[in-house]
C-alpha positions in Angstrom: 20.2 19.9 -7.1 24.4 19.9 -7.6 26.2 16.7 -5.8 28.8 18.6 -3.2 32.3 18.5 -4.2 33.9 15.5 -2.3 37.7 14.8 -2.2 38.8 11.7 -1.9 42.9 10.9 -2.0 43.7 8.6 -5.2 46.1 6.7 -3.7 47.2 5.4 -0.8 45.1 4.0 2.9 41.7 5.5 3.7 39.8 4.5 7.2 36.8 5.6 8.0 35.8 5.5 11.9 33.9 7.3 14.3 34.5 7.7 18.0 31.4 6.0 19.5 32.1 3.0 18.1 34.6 0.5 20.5 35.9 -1.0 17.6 37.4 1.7 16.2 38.6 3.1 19.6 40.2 -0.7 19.7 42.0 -0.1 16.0 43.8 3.7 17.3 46.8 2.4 18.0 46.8 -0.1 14.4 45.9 3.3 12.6 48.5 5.4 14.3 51.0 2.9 13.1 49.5 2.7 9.1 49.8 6.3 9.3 53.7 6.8 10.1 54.9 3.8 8.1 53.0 4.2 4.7 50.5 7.4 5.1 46.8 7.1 6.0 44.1 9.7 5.5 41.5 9.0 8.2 38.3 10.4 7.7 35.9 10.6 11.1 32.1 10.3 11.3 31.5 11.9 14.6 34.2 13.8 16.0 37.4 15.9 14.2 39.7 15.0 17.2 39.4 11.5 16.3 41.8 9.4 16.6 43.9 12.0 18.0 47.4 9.9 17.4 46.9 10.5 13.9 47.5 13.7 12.0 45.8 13.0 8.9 42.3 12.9 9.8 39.8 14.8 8.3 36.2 15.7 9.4 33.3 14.2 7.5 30.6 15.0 9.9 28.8 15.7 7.2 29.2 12.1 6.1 30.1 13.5 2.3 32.7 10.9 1.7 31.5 7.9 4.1 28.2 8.3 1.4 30.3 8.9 -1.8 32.8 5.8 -0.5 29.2 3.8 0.0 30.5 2.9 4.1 28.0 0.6 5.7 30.8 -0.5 8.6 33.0 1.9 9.9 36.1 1.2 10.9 36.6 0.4 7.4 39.9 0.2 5.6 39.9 1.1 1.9 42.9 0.6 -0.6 42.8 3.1 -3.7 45.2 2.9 -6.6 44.9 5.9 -9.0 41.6 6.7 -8.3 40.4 3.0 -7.8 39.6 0.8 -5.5 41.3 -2.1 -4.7 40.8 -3.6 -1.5 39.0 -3.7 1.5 37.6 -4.5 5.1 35.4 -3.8 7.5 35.3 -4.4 11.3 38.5 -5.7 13.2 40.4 -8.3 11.6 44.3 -8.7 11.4 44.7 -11.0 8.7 42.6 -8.7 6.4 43.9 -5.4 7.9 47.3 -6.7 6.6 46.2 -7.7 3.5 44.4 -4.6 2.8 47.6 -2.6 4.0 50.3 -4.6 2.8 51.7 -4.5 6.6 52.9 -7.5 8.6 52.1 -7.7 12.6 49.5 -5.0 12.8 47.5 -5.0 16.2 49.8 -6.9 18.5 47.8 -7.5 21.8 44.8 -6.7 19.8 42.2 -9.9 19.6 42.3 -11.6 16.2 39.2 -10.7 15.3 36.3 -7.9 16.1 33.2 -6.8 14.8 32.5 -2.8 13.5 29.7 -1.0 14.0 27.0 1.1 12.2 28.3 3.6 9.9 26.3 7.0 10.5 25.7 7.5 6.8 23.9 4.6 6.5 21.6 5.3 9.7 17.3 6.3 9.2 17.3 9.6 7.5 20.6 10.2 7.1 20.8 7.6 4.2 17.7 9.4 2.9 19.4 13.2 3.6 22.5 12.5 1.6 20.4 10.8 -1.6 18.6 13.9 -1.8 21.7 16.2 -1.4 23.7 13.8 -3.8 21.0 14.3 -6.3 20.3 10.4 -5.7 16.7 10.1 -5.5 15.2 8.6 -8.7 12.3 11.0 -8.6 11.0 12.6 -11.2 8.0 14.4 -9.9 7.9 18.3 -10.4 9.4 19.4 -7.0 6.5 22.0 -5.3 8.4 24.4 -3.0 6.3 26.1 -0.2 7.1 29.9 1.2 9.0 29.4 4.5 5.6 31.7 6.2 3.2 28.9 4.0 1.8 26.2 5.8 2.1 22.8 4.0 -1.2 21.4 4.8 -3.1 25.0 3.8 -1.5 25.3 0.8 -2.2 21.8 -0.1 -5.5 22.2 0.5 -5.4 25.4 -1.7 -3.7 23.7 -4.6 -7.0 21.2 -4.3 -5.0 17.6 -3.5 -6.9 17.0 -1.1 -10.2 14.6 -0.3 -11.2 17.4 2.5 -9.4 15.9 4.7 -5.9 16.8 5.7 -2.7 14.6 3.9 0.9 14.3 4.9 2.9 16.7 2.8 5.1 14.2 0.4 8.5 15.3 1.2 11.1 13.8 -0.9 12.7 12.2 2.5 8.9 10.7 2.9 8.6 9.9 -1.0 12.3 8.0 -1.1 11.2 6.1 2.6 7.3 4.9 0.3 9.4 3.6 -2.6 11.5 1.4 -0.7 8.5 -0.3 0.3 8.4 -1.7 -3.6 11.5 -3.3 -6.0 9.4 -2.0 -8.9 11.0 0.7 -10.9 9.8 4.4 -10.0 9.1 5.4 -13.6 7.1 2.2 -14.4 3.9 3.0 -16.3 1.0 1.7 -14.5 -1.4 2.4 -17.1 -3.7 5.9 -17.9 -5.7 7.3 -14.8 -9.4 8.4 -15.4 -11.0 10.6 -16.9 -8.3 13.0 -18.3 -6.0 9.4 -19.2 -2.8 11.1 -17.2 0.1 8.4 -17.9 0.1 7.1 -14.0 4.0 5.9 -12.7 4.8 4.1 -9.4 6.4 7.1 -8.3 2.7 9.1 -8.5 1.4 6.2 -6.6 3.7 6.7 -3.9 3.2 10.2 -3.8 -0.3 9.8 -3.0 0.2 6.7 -1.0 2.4 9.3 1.1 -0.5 11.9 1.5 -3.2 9.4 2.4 -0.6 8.2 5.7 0.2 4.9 4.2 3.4 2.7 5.3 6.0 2.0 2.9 5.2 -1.5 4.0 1.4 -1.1 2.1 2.7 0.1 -0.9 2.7 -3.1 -3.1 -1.2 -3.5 -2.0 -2.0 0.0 -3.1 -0.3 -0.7 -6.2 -2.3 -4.2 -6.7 -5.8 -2.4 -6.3 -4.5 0.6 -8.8 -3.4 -2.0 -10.9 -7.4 -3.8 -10.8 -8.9 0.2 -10.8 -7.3 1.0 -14.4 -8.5 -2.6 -16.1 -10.9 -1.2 -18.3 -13.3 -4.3 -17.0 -13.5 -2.2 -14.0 -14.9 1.0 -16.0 -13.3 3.7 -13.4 -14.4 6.4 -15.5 -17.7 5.4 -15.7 -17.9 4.6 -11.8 -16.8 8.8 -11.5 -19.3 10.2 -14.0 -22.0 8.2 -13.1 -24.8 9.8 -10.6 -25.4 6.5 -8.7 -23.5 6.5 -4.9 -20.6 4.0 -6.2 -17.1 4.4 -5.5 -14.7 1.8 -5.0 -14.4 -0.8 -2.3 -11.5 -2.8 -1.9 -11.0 -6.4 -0.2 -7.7 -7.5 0.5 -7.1 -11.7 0.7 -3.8 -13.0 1.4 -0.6 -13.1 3.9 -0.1 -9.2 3.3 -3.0 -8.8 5.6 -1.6 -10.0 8.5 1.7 -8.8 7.7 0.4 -5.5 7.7 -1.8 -5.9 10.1 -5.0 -5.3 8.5 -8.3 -5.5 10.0 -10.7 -8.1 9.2 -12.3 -8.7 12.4 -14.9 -5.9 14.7 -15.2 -2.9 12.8 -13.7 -3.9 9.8 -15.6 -1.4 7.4 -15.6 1.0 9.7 -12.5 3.7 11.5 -9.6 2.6 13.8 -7.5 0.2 11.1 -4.3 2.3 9.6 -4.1 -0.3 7.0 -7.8 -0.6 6.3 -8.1 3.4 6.3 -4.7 4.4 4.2 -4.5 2.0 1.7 -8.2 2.7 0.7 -7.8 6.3 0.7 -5.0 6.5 -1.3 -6.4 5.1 -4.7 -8.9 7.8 -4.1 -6.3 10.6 -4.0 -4.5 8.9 -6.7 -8.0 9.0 -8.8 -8.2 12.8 -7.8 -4.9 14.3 -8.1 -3.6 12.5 -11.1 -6.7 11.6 -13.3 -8.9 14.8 -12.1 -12.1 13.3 -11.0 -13.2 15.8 -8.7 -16.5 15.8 -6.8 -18.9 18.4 -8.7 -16.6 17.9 -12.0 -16.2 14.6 -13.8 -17.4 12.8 -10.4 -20.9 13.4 -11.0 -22.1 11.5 -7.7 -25.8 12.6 -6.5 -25.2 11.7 -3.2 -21.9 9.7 -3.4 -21.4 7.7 -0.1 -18.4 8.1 2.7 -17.1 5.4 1.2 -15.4 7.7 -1.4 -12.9 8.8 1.4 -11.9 4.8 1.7 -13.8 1.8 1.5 -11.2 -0.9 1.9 -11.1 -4.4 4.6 -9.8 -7.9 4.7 -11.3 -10.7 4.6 -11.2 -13.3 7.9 -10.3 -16.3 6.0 -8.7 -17.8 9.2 -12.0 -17.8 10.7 -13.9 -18.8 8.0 -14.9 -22.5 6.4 -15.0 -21.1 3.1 -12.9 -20.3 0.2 -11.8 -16.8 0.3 -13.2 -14.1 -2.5 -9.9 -13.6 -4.3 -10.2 -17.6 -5.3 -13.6 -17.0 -6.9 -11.4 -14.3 -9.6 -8.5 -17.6 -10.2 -6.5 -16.7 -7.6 -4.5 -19.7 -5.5 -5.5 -19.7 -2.1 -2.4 -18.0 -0.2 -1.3 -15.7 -2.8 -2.3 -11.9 -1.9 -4.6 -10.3 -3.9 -6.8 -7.3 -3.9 -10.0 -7.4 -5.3 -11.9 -3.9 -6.4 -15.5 -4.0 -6.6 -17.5 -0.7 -7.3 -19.8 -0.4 -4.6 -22.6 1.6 -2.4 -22.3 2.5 1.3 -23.8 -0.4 3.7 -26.9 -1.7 3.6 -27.3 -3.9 7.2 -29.0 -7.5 7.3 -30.2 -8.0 10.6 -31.3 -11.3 11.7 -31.1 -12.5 15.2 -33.8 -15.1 15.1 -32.9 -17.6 12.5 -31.1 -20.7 13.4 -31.0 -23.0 9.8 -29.3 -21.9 7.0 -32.6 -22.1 5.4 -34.5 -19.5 7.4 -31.4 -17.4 7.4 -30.9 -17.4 3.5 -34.5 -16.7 3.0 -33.7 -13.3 5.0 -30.5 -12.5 2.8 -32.6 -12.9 0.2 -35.4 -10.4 1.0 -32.7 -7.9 2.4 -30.8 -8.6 -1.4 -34.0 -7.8 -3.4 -34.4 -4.5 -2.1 -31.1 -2.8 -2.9 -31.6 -0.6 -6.1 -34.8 -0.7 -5.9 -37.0 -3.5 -5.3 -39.0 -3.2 -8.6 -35.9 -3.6 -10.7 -34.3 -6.8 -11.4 -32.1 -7.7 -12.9 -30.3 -4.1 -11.0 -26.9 -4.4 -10.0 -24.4 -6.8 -8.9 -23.8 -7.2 -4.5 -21.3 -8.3 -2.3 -22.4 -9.5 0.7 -20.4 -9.7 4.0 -21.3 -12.3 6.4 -20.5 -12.1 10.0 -19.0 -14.9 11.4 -22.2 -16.0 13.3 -24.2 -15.7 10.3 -21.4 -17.8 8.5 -21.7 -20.0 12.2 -25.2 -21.2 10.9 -23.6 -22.3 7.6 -21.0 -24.0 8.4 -22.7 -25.8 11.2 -25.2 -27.3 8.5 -22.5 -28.0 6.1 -23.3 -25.7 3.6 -20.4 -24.1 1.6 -20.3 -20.5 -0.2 -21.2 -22.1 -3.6 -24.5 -23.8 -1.8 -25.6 -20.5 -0.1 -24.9 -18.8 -3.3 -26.9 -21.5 -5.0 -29.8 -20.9 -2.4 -29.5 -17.0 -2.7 -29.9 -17.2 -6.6 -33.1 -19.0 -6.6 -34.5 -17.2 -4.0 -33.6 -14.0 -5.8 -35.9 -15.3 -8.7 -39.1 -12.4 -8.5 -42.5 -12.6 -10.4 -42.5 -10.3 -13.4 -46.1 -9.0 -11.9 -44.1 -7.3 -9.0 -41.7 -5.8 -10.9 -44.8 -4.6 -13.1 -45.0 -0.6 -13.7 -47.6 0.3 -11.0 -47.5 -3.0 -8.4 -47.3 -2.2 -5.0 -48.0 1.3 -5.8 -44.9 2.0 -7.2 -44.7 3.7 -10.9 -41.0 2.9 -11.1 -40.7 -0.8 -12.7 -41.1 -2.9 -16.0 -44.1 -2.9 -19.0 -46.6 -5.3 -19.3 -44.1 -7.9 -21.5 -43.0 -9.2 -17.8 -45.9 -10.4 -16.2 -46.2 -14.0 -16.4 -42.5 -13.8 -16.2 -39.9 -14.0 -13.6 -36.9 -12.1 -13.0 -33.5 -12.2 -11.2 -32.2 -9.9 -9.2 -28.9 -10.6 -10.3 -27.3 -11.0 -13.3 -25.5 -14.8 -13.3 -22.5 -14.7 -11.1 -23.4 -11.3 -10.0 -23.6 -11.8 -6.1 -20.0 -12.2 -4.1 -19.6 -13.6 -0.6 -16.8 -12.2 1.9 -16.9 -13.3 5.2 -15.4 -10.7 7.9 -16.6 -8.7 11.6 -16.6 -9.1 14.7 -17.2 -12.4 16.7 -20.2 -10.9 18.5 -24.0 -10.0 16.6 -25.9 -11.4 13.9 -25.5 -8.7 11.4 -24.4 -8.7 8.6 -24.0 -6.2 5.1 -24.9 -5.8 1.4 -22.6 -3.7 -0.6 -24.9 -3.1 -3.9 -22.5 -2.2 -6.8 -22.7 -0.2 -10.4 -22.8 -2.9 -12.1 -25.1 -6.0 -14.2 -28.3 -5.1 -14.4 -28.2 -5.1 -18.6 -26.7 -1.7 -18.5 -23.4 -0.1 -18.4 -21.5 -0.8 -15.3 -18.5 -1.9 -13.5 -17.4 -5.4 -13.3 -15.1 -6.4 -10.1 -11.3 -7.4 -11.1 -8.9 -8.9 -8.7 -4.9 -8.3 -8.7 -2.6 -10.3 -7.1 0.3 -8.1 -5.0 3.5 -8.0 -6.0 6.8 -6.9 -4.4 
């Protein structure tokens, strides 16, 4: 797209004003007077018969050269010299309207001093009109145009960008509003996107972030869990091609959740949270649309879970006693983070009866042992959310996260002659070499705690993850977010 021709005089007084603004109805007189003693060219934002005492006023309704002259106040008074600025002001205020102007005793009457207003250019979506007609919009992204008879959200879901759900066409308006929400540069290499390795920018980020209805403001987080995604720790391609139900779950600690009001508290896996819903979706899309794992394809899911539209929550660390998960990765309690752990739908732990950490771990613990399958250990790695009543029975006996993980460990310990080929009936299992034996569930420093939900019920989950177990798998990484 060609910048529009804009002509701007190379010498001599430019103003730039607009009629609903009482500051520059205030300066019509001062401007009257710059224009019969030493010329002015006044250019008007709003209305062509403005200021109507001077004659050398020119319409820039289309706000052409209030953009090209980068006017944030209007009235402002610019000096140019051969094509150059020299000076200028802003607002009402005689001592630099005479400077600027090089005229003694302007504004007699007048007060001393006045502020401007708003220019119109600079106003939301007009800023972002003119960058895209000015060619200003740092993208780089193959532009798709749609037939004026083609509906956006069809033809998206024709072109296959799409989770099955309908996404919010990325208009370059939309894409310039998403990258504001970052300083980082547009064409910054994140690193290559599984499975085809596509090179994946901040500006393809935002693209996505766009279609899965994210805020500007959420940007940075997506960008933090992409970040954690693409660590080859994290084995994204695997976590597609694999048949298991995995996809990935992201937990959010940090101020950025209450600045963008994330939800940690009742239903906080589930619908209702923009945050929660957005951010988690878009590294989905952005798995999708720019690495290619499609469902059917190189996502060889059996089942798959609907956790592979989003999976993504915050942890209550305001109303928990324990240290939040992103500190368990070396992250300083305070600092946002994102943590991405490769994980199966929910798995419920309902206890309503215990009242002593004891009792109540002993029920995790039988819950934990039958994710997977309860004749394989060790299977996978977990992450466990505890509800804050659960957590209640904790803190009340004193016992911290590393004590219940502690307890949870031990308790996870299982006889090899259960996990036996054959015991309870069951063919799936172990050879004979395990009896006498015993066997952890879990790897070592395979089980996370998050604490999160709602103040009411005695239930809490068991994420089970591709991971541990001996085998190939996924291993969870944190990032911290970043502006």
């Amino acid at each position: 797209m060609s910048a529009p021709e804009v002509t701007v005089p190379a010498d001599g007084l430019i103003a730039v004003v607009k009629r609903d603004c009482p500051t520059c109805e205030l300066t019509a007189s001062v401007l009257a007077r710059l224009s019969g003693a030493i010329g002015l060219t006044v250019f008007t934002q709003d209305d062509p018969g403005f200021p109507e005492a001077v004659a050398a006023r020119v319409d820039d309704t289309a706000l052409n050269v209030s953009h090209t002259l980068g006017i944030e106040i209007v009235p402002t008074l610019i000096r140019r010299v051969a094509g150059q600025e020299t000076a200028r002001t802003y607002g009402w205020d005689r001592a630099e309207w005479e400077r600027v102007s090089g005229v003694p005793g302007l504004g007699e009457g007048l007060p001393a001093v006045r502020p401007g207003c708003g220019a119109l250019n600079q106003e939301p979506g007009a800023l972002e009109d003119l960058r895209i007609r000015f060619g200003q919009t740092g993208l780089t992204a193959r532009s798709v145009d749609f037939g004026d008879d083609e509906d956006e959200i069809e033809a998206i879901y024709e072109r296959g960008w799409t989770d099955g759900l309908p996404v919010v066409p990325p208009t370059r308006k939309r894409m310039m509003r998403m990258l504001a929400g970052t300083t980082r540069d547009p064409k910054e290499v994140l690193g290559l996107c599984p499975p085809n390795l596509a090179p994946l920018t901040v500006e393809k980020v935002a693209i996505n972030a766009v279609m899965a209805g994210c805020k500007p403001e959420y940007l940075p987080v997506v960008l933090a869990a992409v970040e954690a995604v693409l660590d080859p720790a994290f084995t994204m391609h695997g976590v597609l091609a694999t048949t298991m139900f995995v996809g990935p779950v992201l937990i959010v600690n940090g101020p950025i959740r209450r600045q963008i009001s994330m939800n940690s508290r009742g239903n906080a896996l589930g619908q209702g949270n923009r945050a929660n819903a957005t951010i988690g979706r878009a590294v989905q899309l952005i798995i999708r649309n720019v690495g290619g794992g499609r469902p059917q394809e190189v996502d060889r899911a059996t089942l798959g879970n609907p956790g592979k539209y989003t999976y993504c929550f915050a942890e209550d660390e305001e109303g928990s006693s324990w240290e939040p998960l992103s500190t368990d990765f070396g992250v300083a309690r305070g600092v946002s983070a994102v943590t991405v752990f490769a994980g199966f739908g929910l798995q419920g732990i309902v206890d309503q009866k215990s009242r002593t950490p004891e009792s109540l771990a002993h029920s995790m613990a039988e819950s934990l042992k039958a994710i997977h399958n309860v004749k394989l250990a060790p299977a996978c790695d977990a992450l466990m959310v505890v509800c804050p009543e659960h957590e209640r029975t904790f803190r009340t006996a004193g016992w911290s996260k590393a004590r219940l993980l502690e307890e949870l460990h031990r308790l996870c310990e299982i006889p090899g002659d259960q996990l036996v080929r054959g015991a309870k009936g069951i063919d799936e299992g172990y050879g004979p070499s395990v009896i006498g034996t015993t066997r952890n569930k879990f790897r070592p420093g395979g089980l996370f705690i998050v604490r999160a939900g709602g103040g009411a019920g005695m239930f809490s989950g068991i994420i089970g993850g591709w991971s541990g177990g001996g085998f190939a798998g996924s291993i969870p990484v944190t990032r911290e977010v970043k502006s």
